[in-house]
N, C-alpha and C positions, 0 to 999 in steps of 0.2 A: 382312690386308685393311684395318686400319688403321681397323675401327669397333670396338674392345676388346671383340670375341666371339672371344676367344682359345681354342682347344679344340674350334670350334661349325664343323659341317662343312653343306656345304651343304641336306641335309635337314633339321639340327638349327635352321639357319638360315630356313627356309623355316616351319616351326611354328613359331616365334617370332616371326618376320611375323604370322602370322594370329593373332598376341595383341598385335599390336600393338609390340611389342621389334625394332628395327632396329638398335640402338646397346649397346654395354656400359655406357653410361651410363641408360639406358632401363632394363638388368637389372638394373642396382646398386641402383635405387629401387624393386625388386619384390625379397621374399620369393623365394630360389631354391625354395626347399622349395615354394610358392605354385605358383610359375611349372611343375614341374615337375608338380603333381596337377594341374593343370590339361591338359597335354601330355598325361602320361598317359591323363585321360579321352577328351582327344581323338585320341590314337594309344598304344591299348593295349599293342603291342609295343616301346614307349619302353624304353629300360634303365636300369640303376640308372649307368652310365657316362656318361648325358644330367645326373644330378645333378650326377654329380663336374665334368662339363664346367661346368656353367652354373656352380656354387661356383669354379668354377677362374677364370671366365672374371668373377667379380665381384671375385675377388680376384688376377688377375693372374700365376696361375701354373699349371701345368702340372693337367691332370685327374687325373695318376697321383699325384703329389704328395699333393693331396686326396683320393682316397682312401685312400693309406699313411698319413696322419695323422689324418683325421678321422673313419673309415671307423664304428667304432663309434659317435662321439656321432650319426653320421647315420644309421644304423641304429635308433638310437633312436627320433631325433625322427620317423623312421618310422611307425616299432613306433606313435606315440603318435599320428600320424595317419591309421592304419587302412592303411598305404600298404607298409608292411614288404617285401620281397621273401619272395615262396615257397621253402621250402627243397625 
């Protein structure tokens, strides 16, 4: 689509309007972890797959990519902000 929200499908697109984020360049200047508790509180049934999109989509590469590589530190910084997935 050629606004560097690579990964960001049109609902994922449509929440990130209502935060204001139209552009990859928009996301890159926001905390994805940020952007995502915030998504969350405003649509609880977000998935941990909307992180790896938006990390994907700051860094230019594929969702799956970022979760096969980063899957635990972002698990972590989860865990550390109250936000963890339920097992």
């Amino acid at each position: 689509m050629g606004d560097g929200l690579l990964n960001l499908g049109p609902k994922s697109r449509l929440w990130l309007a209502e935060l204001g984020i139209h552009t990859g360049a928009q996301l890159r200047q926001r905390d994805a972890f940020v952007v995502y508790a915030d998504l969350k509180r405003r649509q609880p049934g977000a998935s941990l797959n909307l992180l790896y999109a938006l990390l994907g989509a700051q860094q230019d590469c594929h969702w799956q990519q970022v979760k096969r590589e980063q899957r635990s530190d972002i698990l972590l910084r989860l865990d550390d902000m109250g936000l963890a997935p339920k097992r």
